[in-house]
Backbone and ligand atoms as CSV (ligand in chain L), in Angstrom:
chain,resi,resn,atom,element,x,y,z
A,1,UNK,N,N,3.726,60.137,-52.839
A,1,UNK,CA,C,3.454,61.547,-52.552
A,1,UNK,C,C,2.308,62.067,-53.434
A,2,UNK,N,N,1.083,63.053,-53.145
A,2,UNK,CA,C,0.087,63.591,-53.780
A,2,UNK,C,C,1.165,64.584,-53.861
A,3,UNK,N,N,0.631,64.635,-55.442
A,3,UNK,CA,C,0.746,65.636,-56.167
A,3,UNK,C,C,-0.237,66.839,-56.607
A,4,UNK,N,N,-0.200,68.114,-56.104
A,4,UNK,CA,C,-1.899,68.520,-56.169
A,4,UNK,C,C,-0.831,70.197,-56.891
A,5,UNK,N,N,-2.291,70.539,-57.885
A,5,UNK,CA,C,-1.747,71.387,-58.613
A,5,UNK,C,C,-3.300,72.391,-58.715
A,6,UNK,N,N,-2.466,73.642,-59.005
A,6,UNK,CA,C,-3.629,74.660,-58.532
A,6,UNK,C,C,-4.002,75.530,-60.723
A,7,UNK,N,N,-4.723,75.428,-61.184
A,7,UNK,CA,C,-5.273,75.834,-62.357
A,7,UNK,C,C,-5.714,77.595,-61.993
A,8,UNK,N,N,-5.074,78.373,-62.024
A,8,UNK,CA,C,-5.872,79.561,-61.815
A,8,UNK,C,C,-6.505,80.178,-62.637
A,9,UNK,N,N,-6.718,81.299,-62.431
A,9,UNK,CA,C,-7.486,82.107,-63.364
A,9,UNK,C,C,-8.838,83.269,-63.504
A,10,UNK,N,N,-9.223,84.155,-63.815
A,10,UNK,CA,C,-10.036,85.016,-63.667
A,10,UNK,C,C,-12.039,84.384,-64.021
A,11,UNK,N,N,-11.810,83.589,-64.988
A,11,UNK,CA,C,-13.106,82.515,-65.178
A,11,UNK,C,C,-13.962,83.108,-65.013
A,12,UNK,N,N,-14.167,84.472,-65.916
A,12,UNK,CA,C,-15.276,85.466,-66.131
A,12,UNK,C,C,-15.783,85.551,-67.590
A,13,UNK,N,N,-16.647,84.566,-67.729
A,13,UNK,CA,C,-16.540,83.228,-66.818
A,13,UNK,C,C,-16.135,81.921,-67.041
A,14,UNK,N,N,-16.543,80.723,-66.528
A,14,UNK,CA,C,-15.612,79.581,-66.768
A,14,UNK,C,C,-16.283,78.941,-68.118
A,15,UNK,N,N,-15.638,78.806,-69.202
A,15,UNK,CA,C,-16.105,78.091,-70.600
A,15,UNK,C,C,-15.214,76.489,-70.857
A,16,UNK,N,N,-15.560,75.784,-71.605
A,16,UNK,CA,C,-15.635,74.638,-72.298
A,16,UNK,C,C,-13.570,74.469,-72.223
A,17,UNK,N,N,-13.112,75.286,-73.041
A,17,UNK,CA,C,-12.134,75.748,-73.025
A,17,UNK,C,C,-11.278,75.612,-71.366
A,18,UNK,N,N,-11.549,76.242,-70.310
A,18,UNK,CA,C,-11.197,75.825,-69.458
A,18,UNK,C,C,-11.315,74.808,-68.430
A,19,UNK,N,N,-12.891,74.139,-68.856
A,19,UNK,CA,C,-12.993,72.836,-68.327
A,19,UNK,C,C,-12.410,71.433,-69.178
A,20,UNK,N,N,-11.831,71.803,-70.321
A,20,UNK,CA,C,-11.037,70.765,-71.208
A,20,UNK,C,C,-9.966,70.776,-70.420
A,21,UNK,N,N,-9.016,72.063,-70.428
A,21,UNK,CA,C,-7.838,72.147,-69.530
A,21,UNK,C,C,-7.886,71.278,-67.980
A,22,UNK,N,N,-9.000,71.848,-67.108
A,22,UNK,CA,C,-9.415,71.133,-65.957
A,22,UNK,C,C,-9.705,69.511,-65.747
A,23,UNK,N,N,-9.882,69.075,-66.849
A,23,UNK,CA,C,-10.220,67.617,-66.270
A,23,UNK,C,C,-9.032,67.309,-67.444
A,24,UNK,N,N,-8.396,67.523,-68.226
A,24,UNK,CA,C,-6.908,66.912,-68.325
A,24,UNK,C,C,-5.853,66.992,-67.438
A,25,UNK,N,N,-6.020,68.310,-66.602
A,25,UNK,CA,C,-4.977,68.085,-65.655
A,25,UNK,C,C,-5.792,67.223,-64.130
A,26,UNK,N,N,-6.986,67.009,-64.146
A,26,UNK,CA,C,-7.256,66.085,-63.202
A,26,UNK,C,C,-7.009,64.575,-63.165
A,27,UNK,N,N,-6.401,64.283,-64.580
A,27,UNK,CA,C,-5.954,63.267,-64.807
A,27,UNK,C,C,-4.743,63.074,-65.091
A,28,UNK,N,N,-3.655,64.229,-64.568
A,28,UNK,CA,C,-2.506,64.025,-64.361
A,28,UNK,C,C,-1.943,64.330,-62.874
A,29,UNK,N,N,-2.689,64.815,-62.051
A,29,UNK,CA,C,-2.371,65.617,-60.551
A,29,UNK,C,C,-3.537,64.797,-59.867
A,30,UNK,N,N,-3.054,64.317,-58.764
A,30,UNK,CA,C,-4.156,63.346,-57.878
A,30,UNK,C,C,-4.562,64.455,-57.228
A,31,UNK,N,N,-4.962,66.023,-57.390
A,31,UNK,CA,C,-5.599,66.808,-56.715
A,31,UNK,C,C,-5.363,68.034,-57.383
A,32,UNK,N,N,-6.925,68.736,-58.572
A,32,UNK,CA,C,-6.349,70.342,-58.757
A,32,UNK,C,C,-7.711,70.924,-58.091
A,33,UNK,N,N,-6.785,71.834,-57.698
A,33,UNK,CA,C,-7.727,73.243,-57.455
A,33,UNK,C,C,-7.424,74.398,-58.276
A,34,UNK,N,N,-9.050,74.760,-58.127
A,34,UNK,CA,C,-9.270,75.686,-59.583
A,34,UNK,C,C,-9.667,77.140,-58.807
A,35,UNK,N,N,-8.494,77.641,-59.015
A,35,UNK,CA,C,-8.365,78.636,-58.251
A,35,UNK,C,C,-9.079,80.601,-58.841
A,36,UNK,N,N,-9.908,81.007,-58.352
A,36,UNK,CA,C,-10.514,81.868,-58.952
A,36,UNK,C,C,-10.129,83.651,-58.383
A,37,UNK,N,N,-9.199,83.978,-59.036
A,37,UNK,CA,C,-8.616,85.230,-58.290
A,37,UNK,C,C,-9.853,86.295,-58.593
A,38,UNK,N,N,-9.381,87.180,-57.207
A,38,UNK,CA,C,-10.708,88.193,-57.149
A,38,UNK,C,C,-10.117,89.159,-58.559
A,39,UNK,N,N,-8.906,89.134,-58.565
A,39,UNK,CA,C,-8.535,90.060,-59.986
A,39,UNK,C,C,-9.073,91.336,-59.812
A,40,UNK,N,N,-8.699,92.002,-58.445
A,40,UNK,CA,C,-8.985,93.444,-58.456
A,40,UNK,C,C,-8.494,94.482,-59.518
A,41,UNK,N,N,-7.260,93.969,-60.633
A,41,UNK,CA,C,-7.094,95.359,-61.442
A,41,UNK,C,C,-8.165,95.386,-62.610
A,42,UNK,N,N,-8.572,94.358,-62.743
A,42,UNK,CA,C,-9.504,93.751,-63.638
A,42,UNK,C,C,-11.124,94.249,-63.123
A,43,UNK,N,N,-11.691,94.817,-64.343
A,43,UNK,CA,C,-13.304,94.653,-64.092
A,43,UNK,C,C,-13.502,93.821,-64.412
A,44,UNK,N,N,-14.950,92.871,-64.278
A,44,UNK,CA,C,-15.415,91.451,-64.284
A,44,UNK,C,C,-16.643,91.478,-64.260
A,45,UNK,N,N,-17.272,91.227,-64.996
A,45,UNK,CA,C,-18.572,91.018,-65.256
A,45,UNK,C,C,-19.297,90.087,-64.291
A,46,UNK,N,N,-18.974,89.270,-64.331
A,46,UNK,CA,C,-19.440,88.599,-62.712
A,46,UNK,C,C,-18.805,88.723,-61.840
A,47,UNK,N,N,-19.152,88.418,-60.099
A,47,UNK,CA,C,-18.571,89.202,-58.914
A,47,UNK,C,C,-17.413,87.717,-58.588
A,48,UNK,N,N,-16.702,88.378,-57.561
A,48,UNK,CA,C,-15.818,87.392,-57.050
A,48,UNK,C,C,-16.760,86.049,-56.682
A,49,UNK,N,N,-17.368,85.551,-56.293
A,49,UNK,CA,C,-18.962,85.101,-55.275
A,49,UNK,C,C,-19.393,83.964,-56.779
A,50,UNK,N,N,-19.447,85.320,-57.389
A,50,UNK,CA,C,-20.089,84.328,-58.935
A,50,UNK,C,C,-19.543,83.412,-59.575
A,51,UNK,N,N,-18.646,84.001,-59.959
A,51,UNK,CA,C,-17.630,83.492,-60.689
A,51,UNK,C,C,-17.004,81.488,-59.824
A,52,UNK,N,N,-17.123,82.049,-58.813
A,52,UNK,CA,C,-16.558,80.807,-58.174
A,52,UNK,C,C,-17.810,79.807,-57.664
A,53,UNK,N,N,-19.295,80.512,-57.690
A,53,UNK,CA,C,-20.356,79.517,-57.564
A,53,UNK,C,C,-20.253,78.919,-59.321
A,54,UNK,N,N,-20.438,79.305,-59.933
A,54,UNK,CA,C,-19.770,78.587,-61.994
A,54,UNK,C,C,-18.807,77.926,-61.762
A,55,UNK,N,N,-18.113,78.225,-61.617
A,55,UNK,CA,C,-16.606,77.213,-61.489
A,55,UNK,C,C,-17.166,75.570,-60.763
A,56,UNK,N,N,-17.356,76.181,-59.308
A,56,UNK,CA,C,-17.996,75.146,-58.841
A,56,UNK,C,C,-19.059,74.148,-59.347
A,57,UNK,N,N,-19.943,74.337,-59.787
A,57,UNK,CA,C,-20.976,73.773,-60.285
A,57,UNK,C,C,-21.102,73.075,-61.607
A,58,UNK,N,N,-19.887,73.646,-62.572
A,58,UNK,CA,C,-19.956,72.639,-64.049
A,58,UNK,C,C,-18.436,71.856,-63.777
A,59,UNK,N,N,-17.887,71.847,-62.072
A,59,UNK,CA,C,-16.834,70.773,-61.782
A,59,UNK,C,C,-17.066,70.045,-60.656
A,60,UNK,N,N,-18.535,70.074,-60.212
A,60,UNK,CA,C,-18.890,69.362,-59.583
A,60,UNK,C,C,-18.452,68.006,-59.566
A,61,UNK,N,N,-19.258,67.319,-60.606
A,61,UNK,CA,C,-19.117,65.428,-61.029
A,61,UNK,C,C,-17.300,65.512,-61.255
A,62,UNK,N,N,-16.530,66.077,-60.970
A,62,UNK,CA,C,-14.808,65.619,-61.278
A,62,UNK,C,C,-14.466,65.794,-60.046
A,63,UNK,N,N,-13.844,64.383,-58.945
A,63,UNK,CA,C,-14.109,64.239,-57.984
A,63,UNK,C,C,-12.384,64.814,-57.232
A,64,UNK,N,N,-11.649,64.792,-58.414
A,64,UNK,CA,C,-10.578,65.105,-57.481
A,64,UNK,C,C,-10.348,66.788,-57.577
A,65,UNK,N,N,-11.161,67.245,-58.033
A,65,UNK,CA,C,-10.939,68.756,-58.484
A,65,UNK,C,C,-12.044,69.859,-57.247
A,66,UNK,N,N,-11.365,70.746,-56.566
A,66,UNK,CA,C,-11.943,71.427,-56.313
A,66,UNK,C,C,-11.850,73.101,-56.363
A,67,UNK,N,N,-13.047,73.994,-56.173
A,67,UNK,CA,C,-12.620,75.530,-56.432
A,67,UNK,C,C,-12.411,76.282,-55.132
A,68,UNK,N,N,-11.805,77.308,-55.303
A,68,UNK,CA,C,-11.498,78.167,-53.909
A,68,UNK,C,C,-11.514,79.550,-54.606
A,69,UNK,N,N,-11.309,80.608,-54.036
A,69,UNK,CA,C,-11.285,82.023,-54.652
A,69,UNK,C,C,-10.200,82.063,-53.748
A,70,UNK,N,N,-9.330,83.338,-54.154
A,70,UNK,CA,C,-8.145,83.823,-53.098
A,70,UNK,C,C,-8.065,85.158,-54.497
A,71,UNK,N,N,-7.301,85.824,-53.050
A,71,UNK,CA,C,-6.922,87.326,-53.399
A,71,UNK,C,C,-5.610,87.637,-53.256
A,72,UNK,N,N,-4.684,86.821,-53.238
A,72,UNK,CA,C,-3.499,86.959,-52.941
A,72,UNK,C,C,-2.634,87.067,-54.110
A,73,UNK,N,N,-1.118,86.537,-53.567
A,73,UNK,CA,C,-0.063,86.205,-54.978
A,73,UNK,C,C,-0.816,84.848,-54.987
A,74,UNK,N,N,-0.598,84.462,-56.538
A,74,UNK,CA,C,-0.930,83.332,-56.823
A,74,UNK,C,C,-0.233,82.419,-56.278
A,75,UNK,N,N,1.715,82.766,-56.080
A,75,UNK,CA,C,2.655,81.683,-55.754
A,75,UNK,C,C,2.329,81.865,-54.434
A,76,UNK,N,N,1.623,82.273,-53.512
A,76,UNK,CA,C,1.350,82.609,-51.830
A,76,UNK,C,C,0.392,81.340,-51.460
A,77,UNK,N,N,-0.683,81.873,-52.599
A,77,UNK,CA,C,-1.910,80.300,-52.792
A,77,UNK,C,C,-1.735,79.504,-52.739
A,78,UNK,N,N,-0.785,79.356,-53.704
A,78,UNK,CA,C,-0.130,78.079,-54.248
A,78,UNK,C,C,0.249,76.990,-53.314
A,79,UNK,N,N,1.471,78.118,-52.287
A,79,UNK,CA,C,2.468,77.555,-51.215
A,79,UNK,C,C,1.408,76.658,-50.749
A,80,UNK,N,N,0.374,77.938,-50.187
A,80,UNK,CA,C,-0.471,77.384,-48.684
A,80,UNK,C,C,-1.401,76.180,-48.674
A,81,UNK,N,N,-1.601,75.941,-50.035
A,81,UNK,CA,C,-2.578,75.183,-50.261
A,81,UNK,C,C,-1.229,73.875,-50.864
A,82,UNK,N,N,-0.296,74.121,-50.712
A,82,UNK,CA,C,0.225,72.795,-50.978
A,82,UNK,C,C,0.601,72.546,-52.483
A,83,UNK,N,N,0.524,73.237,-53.380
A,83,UNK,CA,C,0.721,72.901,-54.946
A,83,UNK,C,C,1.925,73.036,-55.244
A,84,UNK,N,N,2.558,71.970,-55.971
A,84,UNK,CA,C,3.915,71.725,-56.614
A,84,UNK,C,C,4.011,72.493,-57.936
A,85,UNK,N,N,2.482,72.749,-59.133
A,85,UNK,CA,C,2.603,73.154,-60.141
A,85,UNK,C,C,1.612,74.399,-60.340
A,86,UNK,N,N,1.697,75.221,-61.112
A,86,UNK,CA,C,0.293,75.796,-61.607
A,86,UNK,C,C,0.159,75.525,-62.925
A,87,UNK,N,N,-1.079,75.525,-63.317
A,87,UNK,CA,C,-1.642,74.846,-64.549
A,87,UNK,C,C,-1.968,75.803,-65.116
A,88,UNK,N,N,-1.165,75.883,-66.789
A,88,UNK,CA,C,-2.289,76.971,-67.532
A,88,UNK,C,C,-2.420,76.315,-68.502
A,89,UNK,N,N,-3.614,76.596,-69.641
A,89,UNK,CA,C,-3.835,76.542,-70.655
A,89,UNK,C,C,-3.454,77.078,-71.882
A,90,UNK,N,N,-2.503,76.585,-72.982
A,90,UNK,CA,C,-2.382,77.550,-73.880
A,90,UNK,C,C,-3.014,77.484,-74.877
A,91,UNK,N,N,-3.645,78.744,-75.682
A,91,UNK,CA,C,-4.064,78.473,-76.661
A,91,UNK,C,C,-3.397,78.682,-77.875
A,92,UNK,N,N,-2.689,79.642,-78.163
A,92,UNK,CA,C,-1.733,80.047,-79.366
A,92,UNK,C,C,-0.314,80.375,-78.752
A,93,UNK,N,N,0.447,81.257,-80.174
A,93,UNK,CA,C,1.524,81.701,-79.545
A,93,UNK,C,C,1.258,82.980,-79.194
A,94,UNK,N,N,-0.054,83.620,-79.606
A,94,UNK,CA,C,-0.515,84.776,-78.602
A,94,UNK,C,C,-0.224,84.659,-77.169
A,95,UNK,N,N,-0.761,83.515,-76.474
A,95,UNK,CA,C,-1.001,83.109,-75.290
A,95,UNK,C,C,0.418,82.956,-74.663
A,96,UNK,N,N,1.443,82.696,-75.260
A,96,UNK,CA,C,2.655,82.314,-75.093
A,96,UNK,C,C,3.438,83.021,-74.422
A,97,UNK,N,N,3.478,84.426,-75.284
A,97,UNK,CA,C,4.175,85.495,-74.657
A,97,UNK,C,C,3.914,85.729,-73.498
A,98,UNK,N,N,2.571,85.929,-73.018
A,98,UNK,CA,C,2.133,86.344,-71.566
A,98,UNK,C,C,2.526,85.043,-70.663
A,99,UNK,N,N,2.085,83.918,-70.722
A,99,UNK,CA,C,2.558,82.900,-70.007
A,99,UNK,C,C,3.958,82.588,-69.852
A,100,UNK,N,N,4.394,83.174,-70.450
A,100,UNK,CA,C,5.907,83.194,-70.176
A,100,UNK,C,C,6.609,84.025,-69.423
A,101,UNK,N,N,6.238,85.291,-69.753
A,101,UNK,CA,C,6.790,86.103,-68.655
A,101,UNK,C,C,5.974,86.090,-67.194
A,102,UNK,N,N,4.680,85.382,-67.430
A,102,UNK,CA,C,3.651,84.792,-66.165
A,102,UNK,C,C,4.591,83.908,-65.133
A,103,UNK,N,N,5.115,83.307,-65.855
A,103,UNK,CA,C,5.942,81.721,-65.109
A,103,UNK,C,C,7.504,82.371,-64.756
A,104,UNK,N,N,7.380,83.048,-65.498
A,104,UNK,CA,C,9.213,83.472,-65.276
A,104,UNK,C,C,9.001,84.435,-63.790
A,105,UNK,N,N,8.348,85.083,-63.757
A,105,UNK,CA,C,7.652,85.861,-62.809
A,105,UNK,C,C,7.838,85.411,-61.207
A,106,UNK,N,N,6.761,84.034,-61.498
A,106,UNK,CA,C,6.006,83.913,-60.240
A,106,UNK,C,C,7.207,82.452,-59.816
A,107,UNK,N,N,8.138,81.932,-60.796
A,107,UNK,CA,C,9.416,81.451,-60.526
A,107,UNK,C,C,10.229,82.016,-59.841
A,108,UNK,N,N,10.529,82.984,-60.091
A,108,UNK,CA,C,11.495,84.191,-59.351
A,108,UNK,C,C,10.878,84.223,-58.108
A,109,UNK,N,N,9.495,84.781,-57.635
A,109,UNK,CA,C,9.110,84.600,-56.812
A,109,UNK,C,C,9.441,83.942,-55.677
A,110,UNK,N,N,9.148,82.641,-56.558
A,110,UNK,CA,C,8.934,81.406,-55.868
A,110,UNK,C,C,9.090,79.800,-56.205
A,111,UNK,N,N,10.563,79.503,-56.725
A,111,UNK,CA,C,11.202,78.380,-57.494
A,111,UNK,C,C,10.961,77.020,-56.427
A,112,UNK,N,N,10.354,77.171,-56.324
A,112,UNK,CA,C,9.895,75.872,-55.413
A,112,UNK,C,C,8.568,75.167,-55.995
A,113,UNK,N,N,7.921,76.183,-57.029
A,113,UNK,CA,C,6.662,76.063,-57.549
A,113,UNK,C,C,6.846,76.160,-59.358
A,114,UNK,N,N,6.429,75.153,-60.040
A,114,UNK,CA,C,6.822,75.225,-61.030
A,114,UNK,C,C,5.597,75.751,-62.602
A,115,UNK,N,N,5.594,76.057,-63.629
A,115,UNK,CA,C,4.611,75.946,-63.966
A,115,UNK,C,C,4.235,74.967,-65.118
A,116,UNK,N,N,3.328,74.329,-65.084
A,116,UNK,CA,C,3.007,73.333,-66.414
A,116,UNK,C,C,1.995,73.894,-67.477
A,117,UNK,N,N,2.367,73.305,-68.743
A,117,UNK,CA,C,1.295,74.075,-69.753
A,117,UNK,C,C,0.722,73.085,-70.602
A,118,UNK,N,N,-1.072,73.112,-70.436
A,118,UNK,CA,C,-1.505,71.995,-71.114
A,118,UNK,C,C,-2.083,72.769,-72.502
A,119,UNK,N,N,-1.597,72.097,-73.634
A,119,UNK,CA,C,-2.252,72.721,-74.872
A,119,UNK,C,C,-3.602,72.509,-75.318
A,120,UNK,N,N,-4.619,73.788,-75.274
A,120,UNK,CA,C,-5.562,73.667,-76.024
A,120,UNK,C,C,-5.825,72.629,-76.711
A,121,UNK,N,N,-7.631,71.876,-76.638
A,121,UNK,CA,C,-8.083,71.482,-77.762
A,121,UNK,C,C,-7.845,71.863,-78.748
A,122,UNK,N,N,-7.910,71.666,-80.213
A,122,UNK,CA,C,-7.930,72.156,-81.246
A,122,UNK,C,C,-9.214,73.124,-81.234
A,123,UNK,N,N,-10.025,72.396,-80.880
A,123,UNK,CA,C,-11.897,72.518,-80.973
A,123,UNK,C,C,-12.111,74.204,-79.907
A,124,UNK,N,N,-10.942,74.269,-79.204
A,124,UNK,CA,C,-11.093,75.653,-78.026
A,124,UNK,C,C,-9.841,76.376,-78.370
A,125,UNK,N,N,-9.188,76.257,-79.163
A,125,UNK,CA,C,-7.834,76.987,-79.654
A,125,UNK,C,C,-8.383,78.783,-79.261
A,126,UNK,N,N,-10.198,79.189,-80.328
A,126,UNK,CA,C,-9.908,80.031,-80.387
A,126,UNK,C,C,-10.814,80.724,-79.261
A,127,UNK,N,N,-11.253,79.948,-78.426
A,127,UNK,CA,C,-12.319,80.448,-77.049
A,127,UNK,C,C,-11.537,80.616,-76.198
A,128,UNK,N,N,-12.146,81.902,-75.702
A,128,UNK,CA,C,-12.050,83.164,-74.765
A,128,UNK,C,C,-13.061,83.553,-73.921
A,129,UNK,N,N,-12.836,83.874,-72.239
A,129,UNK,CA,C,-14.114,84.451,-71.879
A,129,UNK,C,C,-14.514,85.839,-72.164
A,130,UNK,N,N,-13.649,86.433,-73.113
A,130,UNK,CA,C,-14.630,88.376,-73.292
A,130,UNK,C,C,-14.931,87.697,-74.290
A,131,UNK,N,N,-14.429,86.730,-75.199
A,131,UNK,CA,C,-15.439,86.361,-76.504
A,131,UNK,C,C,-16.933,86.131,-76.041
A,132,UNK,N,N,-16.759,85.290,-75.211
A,132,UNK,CA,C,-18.455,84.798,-74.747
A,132,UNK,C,C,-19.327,85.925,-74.134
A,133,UNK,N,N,-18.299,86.570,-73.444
A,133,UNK,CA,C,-19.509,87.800,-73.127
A,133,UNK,C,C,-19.333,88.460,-73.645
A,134,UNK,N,N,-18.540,88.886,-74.806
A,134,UNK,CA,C,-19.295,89.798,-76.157
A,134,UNK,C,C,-20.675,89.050,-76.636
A,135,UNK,N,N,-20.308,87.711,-77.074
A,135,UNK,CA,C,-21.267,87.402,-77.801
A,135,UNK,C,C,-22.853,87.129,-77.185
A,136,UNK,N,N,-22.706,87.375,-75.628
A,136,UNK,CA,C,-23.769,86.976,-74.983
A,136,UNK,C,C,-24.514,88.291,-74.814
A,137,UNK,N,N,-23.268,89.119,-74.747
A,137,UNK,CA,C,-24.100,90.659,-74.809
A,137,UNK,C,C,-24.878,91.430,-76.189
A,138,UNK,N,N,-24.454,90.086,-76.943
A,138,UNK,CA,C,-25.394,90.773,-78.320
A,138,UNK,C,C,-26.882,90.264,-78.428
A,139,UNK,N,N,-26.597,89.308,-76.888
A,139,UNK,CA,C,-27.985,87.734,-77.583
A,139,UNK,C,C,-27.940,86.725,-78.121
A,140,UNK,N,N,-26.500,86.759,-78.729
A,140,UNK,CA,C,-25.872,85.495,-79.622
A,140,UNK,C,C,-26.150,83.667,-78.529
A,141,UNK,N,N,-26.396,82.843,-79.355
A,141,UNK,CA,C,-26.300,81.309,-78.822
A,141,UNK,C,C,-24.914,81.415,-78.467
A,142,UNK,N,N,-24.618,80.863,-77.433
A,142,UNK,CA,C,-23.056,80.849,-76.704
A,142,UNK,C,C,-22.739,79.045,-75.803
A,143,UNK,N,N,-24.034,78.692,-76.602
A,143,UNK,CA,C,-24.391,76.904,-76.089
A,143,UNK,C,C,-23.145,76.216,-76.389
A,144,UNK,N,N,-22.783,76.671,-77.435
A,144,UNK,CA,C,-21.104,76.230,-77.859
A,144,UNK,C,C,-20.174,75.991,-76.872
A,145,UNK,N,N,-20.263,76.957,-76.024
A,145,UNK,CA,C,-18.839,77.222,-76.086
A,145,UNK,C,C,-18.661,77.183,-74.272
A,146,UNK,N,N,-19.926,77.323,-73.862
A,146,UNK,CA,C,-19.854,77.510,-71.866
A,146,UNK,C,C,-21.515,76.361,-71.124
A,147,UNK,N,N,-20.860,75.748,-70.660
A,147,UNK,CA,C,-21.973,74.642,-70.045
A,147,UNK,C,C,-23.705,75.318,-69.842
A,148,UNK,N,N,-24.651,74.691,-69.889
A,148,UNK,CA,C,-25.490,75.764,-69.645
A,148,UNK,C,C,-25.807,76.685,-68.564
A,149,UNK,N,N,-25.421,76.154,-67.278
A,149,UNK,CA,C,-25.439,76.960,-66.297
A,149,UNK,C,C,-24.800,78.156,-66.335
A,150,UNK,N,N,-23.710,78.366,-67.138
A,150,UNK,CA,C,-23.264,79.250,-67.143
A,150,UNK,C,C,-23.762,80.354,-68.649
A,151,UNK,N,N,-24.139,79.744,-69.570
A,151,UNK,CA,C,-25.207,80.452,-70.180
A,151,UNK,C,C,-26.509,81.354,-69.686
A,152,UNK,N,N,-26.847,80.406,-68.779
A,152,UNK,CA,C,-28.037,80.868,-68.291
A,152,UNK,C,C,-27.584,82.104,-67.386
A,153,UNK,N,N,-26.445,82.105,-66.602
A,153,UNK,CA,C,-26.052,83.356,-66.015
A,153,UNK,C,C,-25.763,84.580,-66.372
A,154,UNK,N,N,-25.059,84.074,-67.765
A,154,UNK,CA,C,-24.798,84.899,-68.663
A,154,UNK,C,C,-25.946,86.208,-69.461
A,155,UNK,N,N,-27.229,85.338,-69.922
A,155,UNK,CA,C,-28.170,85.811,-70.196
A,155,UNK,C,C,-28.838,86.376,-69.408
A,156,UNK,N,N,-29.090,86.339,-67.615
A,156,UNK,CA,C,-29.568,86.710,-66.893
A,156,UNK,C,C,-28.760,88.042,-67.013
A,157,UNK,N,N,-27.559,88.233,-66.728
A,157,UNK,CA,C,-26.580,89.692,-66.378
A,157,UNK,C,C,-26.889,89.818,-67.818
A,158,UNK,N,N,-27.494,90.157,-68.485
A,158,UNK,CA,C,-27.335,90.598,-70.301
A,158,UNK,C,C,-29.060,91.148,-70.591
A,159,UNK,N,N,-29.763,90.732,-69.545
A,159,UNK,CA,C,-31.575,90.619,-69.384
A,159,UNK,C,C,-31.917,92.052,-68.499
A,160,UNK,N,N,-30.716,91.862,-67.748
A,160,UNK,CA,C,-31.163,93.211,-66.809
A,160,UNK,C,C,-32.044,95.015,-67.911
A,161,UNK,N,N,-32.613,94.871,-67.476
A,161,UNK,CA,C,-33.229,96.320,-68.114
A,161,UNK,C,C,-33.341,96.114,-69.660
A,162,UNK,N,N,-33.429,94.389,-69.692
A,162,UNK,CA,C,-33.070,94.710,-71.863
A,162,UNK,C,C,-31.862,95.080,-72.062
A,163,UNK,N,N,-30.575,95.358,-71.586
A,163,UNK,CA,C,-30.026,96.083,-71.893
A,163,UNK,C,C,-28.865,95.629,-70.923
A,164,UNK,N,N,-27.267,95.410,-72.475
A,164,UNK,CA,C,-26.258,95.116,-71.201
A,164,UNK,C,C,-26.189,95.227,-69.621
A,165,UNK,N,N,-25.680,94.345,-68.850
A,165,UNK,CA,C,-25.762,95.045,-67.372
A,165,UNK,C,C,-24.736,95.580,-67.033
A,166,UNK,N,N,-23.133,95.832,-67.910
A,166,UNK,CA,C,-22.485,96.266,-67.263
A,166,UNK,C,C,-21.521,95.214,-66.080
A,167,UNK,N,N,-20.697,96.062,-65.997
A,167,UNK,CA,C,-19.609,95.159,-65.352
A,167,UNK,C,C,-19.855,95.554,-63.965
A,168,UNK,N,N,-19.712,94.604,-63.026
A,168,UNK,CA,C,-20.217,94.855,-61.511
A,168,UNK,C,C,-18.995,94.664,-60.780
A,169,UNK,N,N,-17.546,94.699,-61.397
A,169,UNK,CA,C,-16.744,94.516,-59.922
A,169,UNK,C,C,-15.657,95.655,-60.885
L,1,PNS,O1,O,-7.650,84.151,-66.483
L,1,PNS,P1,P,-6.560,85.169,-66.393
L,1,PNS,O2,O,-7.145,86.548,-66.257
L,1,PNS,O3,O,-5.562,85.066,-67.504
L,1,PNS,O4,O,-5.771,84.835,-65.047
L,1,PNS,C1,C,-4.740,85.673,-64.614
L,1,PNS,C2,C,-4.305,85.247,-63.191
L,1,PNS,C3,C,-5.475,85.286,-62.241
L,1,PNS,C4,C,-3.737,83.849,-63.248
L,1,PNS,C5,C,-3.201,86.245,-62.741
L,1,PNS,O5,O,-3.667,87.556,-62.871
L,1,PNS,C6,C,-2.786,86.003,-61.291
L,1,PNS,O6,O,-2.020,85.086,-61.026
L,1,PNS,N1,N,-3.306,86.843,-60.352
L,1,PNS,C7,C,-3.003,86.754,-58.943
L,1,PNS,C8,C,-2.008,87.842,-58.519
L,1,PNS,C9,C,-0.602,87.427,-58.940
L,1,PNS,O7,O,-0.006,86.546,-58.370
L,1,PNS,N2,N,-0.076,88.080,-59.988
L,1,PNS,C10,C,1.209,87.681,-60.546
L,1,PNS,C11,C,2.269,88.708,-60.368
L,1,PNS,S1,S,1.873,90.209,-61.252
């Protein structure tokens, strides 16, 4: 039986940090999709559109992994697309609390769908995407921490007018 598991997440935008998570669980699930919610309560610095052309493009070369956007319940996604697990990343026991009542949640929901938790690198414990676009909105090197394509996007939305661009969704 394929086992295919869905990684979600807002990936505004996608950093180092979540492509560590992504290709460890591509090497435990013979199929993830990296699922990019439009996150309407959420403003987002990049658009639904964006966010999931990044995703796409620094998970290109990982052959069993692919991205989709959806606007739904996550456990709705989940169903339709076939996923047994959702994948998160933890980084602390900050992260903990929320992922917990995240899973307890979307269990209730929907106990047919379970959730798995892969622990942070050490090296991404403390990366975040508002970290990166703080730091991109100052001008700061952010080569660290998000592939360059997604640097380069970064700096483009940060170039507009000289001057932050502001959140567009
Ligand atoms: O990267 P994030 O912002 O921590 O990801 C949060 C995300 C997208 C996983 C979460 O907001 C989500 O699952 N959104 C879809 C709507 C949903 O199912 N919400 C759960 C019940 S409130």
């Amino acid at each position: 039986m394929q086992m295919r598991a869905i990684i979600p997440g807002t990936f505004d935008p996608i950093t180092f940090g979540h492509l560590d998570i992504i290709k460890r669980a591509a090497g435990l699930f013979d199929e993830v999709i990296v699922g990019v919610a439009l996150s309407a309560p959420k403003r987002t610095l990049f658009t639904h559109e964006e966010r999931i052309g990044l995703a796409r493009s620094v998970t290109d070369g990982i052959p069993n992994v692919k991205v989709e956007g959806f606007s739904t319940l996550l456990v709705d996604f989940a169903s339709d697309k076939g996923c047994k697990a959702i994948v998160k990343g933890l980084r602390a026991i900050t992260d903990f609390e929320y992922e917990f009542q995240m899973s307890a949640l979307n269990s209730s929901i929907n106990p047919a769908i379970d959730t798995a938790f892969i622990m942070s690198s050490p090296e991404y414990m403390f990366l975040s995407s508002s970290a990166v676009r703080e730091l991109a909105s100052f001008g700061a090197d952010v080569s660290k921490f998000v592939p360059e394509t997604v640097g380069n996007a970064l700096a483009k939305k940060f170039e507009m007018d000289g001057k932050p661009a502001g959140r567009t969704e």
